[in-house]
Residue, then its C-alpha position, 0 to 999 in steps of 0.5 A: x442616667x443623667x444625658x443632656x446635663x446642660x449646666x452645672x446649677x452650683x445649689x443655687x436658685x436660678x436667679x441667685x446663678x444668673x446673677x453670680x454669673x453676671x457678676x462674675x463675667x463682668x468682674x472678668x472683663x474688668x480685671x481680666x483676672x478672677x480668682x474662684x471655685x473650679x465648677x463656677x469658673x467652668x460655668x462662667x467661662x462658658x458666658x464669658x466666651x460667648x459674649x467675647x465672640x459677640x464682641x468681636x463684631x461691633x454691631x447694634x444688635x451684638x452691643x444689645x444683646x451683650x447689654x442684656x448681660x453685661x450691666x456695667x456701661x464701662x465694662x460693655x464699652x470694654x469688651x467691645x473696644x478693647x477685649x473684642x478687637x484682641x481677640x479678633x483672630x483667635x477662633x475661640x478659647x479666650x480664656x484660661x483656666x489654672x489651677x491654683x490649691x485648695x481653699x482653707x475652709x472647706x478644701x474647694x479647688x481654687x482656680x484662676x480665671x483669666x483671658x488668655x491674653x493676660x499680662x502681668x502689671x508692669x508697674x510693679x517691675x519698674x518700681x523694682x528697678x527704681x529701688x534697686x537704682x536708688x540705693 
């Protein structure tokens, strides 16, 4: 019987997991948006959240201890200024998991990561309608 299962290890050393798993939150918070397997998202949602509830109170301490994680300053300014303040009033579940197919190569499930607060580059839109009034 396997009771009291923790974490997922993903076959990995656990310093090759705790650093994917940085990088990962931390490519999160960059793009607010990652494409991966299934079990990692699942893994790397469970920091991500963790470190967003943190930031939600600007604080010394909370700043420090997101630091020990989080290695990037410009990504550690964000989540505290921008990301943190967002999800103010949600009482959890900041991030989204969908799903998206099957990897080509060995038939992974292939998810999107993202915070739930997500919007679409509008950039791409305008350029549309600019096209479309050119012509």
């Amino acid at each position: 019987m396997n009771h009291k299962i923790g974490f997922n290890p993903l076959s990995r050393t656990t310093a090759h997991r705790r650093a994917m798993s940085r990088n990962m939150v931390t490519s999160l918070f960059r793009y607010e948006r990652i494409t991966t397997t299934k079990s990692k998202a699942l893994e790397v949602r469970k920091a991500a959240e963790k470190l967003i509830t943190r930031a939600k109170v600007d604080s010394v301490h909370n700043r420090r201890e997101a630091a020990k994680f989080i290695q990037d300053k410009k990504i550690l300014n964000k989540l505290f200024t921008e990301i943190g303040p967002r999800m103010k009033e949600r009482n959890g579940g900041y991030t989204r998991v969908l799903k998206l197919g099957f990897r080509a190569g060995d038939a992974a499930d292939v998810v999107l990561l993202e915070l739930v607060d997500y919007k679409l580059p509008a950039a791409s839109e305008e350029s549309d309608s600019d096209k479309k009034s050119a012509k």
